[in-house]
C-alpha positions as CSV (number, residue, x, y, z in Angstrom):
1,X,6.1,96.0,-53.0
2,X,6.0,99.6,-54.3
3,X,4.0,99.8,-57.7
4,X,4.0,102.4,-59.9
5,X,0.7,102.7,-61.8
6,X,-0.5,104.3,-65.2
7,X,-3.8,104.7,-65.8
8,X,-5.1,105.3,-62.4
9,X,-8.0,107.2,-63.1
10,X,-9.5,104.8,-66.7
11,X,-12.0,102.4,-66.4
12,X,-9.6,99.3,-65.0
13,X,-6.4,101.5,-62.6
14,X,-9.2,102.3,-59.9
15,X,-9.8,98.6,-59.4
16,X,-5.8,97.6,-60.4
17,X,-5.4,100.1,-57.7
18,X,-7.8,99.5,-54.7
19,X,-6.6,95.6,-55.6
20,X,-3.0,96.4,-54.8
21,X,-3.4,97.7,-51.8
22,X,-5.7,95.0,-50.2
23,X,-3.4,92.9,-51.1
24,X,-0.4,94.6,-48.6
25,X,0.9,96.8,-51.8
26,X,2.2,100.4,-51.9
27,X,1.2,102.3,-54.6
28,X,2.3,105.6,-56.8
29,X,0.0,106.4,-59.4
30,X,0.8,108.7,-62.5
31,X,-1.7,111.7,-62.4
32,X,-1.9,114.5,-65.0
33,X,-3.8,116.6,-63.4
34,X,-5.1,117.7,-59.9
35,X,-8.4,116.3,-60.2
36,X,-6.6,112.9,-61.1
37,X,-4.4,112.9,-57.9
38,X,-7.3,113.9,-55.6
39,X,-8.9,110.5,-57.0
40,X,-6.1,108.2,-57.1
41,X,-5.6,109.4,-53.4
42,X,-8.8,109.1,-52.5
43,X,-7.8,105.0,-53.4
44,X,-4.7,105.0,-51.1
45,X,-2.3,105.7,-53.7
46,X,0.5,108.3,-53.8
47,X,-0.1,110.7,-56.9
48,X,2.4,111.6,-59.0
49,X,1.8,114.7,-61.4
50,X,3.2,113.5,-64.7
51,X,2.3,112.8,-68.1
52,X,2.5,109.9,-70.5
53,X,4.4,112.5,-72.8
54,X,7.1,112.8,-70.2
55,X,9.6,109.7,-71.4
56,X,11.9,110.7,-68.3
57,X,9.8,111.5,-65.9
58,X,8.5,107.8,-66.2
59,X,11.4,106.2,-66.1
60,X,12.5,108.0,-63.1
61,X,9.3,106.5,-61.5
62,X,9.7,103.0,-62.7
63,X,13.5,103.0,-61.4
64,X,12.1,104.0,-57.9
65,X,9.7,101.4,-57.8
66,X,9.4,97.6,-57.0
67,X,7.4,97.0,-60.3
68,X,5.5,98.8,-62.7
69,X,1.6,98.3,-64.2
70,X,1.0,100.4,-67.3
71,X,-2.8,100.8,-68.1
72,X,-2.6,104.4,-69.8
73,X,-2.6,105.0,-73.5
74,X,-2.5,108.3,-75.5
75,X,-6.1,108.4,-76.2
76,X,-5.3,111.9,-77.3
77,X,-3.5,110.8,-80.5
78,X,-6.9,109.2,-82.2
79,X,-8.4,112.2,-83.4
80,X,-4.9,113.5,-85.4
81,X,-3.1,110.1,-86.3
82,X,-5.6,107.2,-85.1
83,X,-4.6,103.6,-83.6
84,X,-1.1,104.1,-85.1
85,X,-0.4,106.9,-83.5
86,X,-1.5,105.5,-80.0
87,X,0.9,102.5,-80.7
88,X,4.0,104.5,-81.9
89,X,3.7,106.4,-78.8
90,X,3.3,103.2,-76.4
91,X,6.0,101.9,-78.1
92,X,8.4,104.4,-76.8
93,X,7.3,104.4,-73.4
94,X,7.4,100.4,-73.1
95,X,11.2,101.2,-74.7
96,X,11.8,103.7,-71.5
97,X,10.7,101.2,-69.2
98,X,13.1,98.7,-70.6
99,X,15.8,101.3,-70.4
100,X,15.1,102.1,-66.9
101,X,14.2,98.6,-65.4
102,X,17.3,96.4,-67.7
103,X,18.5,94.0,-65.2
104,X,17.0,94.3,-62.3
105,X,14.5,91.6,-62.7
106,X,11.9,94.0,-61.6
107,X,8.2,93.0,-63.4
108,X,6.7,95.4,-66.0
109,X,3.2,94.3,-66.6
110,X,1.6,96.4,-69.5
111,X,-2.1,95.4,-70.9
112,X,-2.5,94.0,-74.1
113,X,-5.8,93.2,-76.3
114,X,-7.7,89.7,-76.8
115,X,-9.2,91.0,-80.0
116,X,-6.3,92.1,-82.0
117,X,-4.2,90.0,-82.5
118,X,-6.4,88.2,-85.3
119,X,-6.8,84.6,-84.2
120,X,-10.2,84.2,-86.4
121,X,-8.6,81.4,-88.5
122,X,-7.2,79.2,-85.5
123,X,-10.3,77.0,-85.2
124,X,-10.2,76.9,-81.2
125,X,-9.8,79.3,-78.7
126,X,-6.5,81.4,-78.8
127,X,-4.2,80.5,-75.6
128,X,-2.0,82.8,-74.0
129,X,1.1,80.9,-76.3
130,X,-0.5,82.3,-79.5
131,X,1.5,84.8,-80.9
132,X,0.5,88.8,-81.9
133,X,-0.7,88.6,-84.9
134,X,2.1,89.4,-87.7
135,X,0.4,90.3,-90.8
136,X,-3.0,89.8,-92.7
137,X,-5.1,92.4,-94.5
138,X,-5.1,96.6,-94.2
139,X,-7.6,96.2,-90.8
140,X,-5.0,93.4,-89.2
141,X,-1.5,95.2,-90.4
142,X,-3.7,98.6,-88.3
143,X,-3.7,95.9,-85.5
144,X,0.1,94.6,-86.0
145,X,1.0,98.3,-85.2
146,X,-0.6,97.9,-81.7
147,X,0.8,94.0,-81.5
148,X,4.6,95.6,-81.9
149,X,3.9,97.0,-78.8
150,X,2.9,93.7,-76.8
151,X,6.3,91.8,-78.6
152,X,7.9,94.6,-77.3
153,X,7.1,94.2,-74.2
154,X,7.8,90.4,-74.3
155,X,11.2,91.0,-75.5
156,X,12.2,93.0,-72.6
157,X,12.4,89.6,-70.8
158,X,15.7,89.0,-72.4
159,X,16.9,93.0,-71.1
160,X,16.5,91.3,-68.0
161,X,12.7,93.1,-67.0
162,X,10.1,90.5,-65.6
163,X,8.3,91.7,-68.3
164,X,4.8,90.4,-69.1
165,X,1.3,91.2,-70.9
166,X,-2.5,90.9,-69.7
167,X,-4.7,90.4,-72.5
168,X,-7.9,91.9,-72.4
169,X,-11.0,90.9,-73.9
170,X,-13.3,93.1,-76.2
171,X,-15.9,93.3,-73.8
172,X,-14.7,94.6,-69.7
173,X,-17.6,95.0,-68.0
174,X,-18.4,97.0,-64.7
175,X,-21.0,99.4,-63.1
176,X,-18.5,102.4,-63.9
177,X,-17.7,101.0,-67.6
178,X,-18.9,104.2,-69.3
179,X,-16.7,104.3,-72.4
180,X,-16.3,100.6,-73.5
181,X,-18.2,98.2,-76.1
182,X,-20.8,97.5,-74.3
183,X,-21.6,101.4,-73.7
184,X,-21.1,101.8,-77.0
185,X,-23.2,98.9,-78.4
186,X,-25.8,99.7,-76.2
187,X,-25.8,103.6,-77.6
188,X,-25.9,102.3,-80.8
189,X,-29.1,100.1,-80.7
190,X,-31.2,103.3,-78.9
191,X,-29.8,105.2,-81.9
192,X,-31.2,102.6,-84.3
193,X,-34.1,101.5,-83.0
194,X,-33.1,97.7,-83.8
195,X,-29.8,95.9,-82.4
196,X,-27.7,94.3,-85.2
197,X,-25.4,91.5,-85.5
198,X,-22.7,90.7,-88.5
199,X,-24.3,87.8,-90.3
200,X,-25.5,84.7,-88.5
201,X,-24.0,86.5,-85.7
202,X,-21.4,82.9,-85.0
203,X,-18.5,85.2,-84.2
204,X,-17.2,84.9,-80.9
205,X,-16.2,87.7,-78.2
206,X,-14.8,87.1,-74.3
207,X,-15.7,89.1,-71.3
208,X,-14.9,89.9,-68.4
209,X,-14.9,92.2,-65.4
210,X,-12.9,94.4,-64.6
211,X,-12.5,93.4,-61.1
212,X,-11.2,90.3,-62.2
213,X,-8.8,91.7,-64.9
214,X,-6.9,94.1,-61.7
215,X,-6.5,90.8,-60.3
216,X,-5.0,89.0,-63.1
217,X,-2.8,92.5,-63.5
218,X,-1.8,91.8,-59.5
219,X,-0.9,88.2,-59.5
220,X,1.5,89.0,-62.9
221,X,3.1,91.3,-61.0
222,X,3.8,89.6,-57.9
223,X,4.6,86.4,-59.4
224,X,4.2,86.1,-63.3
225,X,7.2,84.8,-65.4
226,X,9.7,86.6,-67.7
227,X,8.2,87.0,-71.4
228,X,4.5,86.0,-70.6
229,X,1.2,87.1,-72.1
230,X,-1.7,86.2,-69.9
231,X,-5.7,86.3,-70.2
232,X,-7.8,88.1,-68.3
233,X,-11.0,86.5,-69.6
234,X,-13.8,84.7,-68.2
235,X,-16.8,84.3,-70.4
236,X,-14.2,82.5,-73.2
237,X,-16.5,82.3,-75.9
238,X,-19.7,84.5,-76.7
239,X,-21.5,84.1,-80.0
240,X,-22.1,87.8,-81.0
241,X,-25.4,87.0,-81.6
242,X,-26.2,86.2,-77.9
243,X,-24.8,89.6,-77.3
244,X,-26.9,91.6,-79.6
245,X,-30.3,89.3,-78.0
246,X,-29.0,90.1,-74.9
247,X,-28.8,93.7,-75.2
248,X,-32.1,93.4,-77.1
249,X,-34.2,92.2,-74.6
250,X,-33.3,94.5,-72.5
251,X,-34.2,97.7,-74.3
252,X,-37.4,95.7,-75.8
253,X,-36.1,96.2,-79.3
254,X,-35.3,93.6,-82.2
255,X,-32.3,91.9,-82.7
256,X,-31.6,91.8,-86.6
257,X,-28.7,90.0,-88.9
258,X,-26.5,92.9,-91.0
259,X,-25.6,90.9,-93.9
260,X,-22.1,90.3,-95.2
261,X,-22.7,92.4,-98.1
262,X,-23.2,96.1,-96.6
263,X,-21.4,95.5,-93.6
264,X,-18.5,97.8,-94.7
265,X,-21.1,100.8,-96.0
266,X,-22.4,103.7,-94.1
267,X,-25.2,102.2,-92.0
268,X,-25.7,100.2,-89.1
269,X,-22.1,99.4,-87.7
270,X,-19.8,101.8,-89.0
271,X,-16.4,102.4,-88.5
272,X,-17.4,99.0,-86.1
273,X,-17.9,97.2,-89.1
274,X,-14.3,95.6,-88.7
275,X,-14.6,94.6,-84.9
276,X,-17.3,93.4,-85.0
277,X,-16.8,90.4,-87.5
278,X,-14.2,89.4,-85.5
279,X,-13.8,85.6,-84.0
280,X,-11.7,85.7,-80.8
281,X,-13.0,83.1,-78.5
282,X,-9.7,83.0,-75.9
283,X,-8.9,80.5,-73.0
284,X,-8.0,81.0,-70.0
285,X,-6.3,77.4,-68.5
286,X,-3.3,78.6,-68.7
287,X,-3.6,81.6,-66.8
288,X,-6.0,80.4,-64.0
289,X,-3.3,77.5,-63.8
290,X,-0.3,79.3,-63.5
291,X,-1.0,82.6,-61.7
292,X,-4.1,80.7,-59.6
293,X,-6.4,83.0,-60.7
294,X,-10.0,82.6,-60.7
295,X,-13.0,85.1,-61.8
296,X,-14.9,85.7,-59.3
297,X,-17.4,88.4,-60.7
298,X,-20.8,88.1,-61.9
299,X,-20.3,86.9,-65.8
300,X,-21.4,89.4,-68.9
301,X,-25.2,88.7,-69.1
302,X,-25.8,89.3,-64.9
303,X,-23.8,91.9,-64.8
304,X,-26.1,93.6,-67.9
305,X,-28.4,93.3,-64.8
306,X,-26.1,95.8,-62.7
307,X,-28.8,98.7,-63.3
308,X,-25.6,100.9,-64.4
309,X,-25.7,99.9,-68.6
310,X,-30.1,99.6,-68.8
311,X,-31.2,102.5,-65.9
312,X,-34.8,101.7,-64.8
313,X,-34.9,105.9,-63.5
C-alpha cells in the first residue's frame, strides 16, 4: 500500500513511519522543509515538500495514495489563536481529505486524544464507543472545538472514506519524547523543587509508547472499519498520584498534594491546572480485539528507566 504521511518528523511519524515500511508499506511523507525530507528519507520514505497550509497540495497527495495517516497539527496557531485555532485549521484539512478520498473506500486514519473528550463522570474506563465529548464547562467546550475534528473525521465514513481515529493517551512515552507531559512534568518538578499532584492525586491518566501507538496507526490503516475510533493505550489506568511518586523518586524530591482550592491560581500547575484534574482511565479490549493489537513496549514506569527523561551524565 502507498501511504501518505503527516507528521513525519513529530514525536510519533518516525515510528508510524519506520512501522510502515517493515510491514511491506510504501511511504510519502509531507515535509516542509529540507531538513525534514533529509529525515523522513533517512526512514525510507519519499519526501514531499509541502505544508499543512497548502489545502490542495494535500489533497493531491491523498488522491495519489493507497491511504492516508495524518499526525501533523498547526502547532504554529497556539501562540496567536490557541487550541481553537489548531482545531479550526484541522478541521479543514480533514474536510480536504474527505473531498479528495469520497468514494473510494480508501482509509484516512487521523489521531485523536484520550484526554479530551471528558469522560471523568463515566464511572469506568472510556471505550473506544464513547462518544467526543459534546459540551460541559468553558475548559471542555475548548475541548469540543478539538472533538469536532475527530466527529469529522468519523462522518467521512458515510462520504464513502474508510475513515477512522486513534486515540491517544495523555502520556506517549519514548526515549526521543522531548516535548510531551512527561517532559514537561518532569521540567516542572526541577523548577519547583517538590513534585505536585491535584488533591488526593485519584485521577487517572493512560500511557503508552509510542512504538505501540504507530502500530495501532498501521493495523487501522490496513484493516480498521469505516467510522471507528480506536485506543492506542496500554497502561489504562494510572492514579496521578503514582505518577507524580514516580517522577519523585527519581529526582529524589517530595511528592506533595495541591489542594482543590488553589489549584486554578498562579502557582504550582498553571495553565496545567485543567489537565491535570482530569479522570480518563481508557480501555483498550476493543481495540486489541478487533485490530489484534497488542503493546509490546516497556510500560510508563520502566520506560522512566530509559536514561533519556532522568540523565545520570
Amino acid at each position: 500500500m502507498h501511504v501518505f504521511v503527516t507528521g513525519g518528523t513529530g514525536h510519533s511519524g518516525p515510528y508510524i513511519i519506520s512501522d510502515l515500511i517493515a510491514a511491506g508499506h510504501e511511504v510519502t511523507a509531507l515535509a516542509r522543509s529540507d531538513k525534514a525530507a533529509a529525515a523522513v528519507s533517512a526512514l525510507g520514505a519519499k519526501a514531499r515538500l509541502g505544508s499543512l497550509e497548502d489545502l490542495d497540495g494535500l489533497k493531491e497527495a491523498a488522491a495519489a495514495s493507497d491511504g492516508v495517516i495524518h499526525v501533523a497539527h498547526r502547532q504554529d496557531l497556539i501562540p496567536v489563536g490557541g487550541i481553537n485555532a489548531v482545531a479550526d485549521a484541522e478541521l479543514q484539512i480533514m474536510l480536504a481529505y474527505g473531498e479528495a478520498l469520497a468514494g473510494t473506500g480508501k482509509p484516512l486514519v487521523s489521531s485523536g486524544s484520550i484526554g479530551s473528550p471528558g469522560w471523568e463522570n463515566l464511572g469506568r474506563p472510556a471505550t473506544e464507543e464513547d462518544p467526543p465529548l459534546s459540551g460541559g464547562d468553558s475548559y471542555k467546550n475548548t475541548l469540543r472545538v478539538r472533538n469536532i475534528v475527530e466527529t469529522t473525521v468519523i462522518g467521512l465514513a458515510e462520504k464513502g472514506v474508510r475513515s477512522s481515529v486513534v486515540r491517544i493517551p495523555e502520556i506517549m512515552h519514548s526515549t526521543t519524547d522531548n516535548a510531551g507531559f512527561l517532559p514537561l512534568l518532569i521540567g516542572l518538578a526541577k523548577e519547583k523543587g517538590v513534585v505536585g499532584y491535584p488533591g488526593d492525586g485519584a485521577n487517572r491518566w493512560a500511557a503508552v509508547h509510542t512504538r505501540d501507538v504507530a502500530t495501532v496507526f498501521r493495523l487501522a490503516l490496513e484493516k480498521g472499519a469505516a467510522g471507528r475510533s480506536w485506543h492506542a493505550v496500554a497502561d489504562e489506568s494510572i492514579p496521578y498520584r503514582e505518577i507524580a511518586e514516580a517522577i519523585g523518586s527519581r529526582l529524589k524530591l517530595p511528592a506533595v498534594p495541591i489542594p482543590a482550592d488553589v489549584l486554578m491560581l498562579p502557582g504550582y500547575f498553571g495553565f496545567l491546572a485543567n489537565l491535570v484534574t482530569l479522570d480518563t482511565p481508557a480501555s483498550n479490549a476493543i481495540t486489541r480485539q478487533t485490530l489484534g493489537w497488542t503493546p509490546t513496549q516497556p510500560g510508563l514506569f520502566a520506560d522512566m528507566d530509559n536514561g533519556h527523561y532522568f540523565p545520570t551524565h
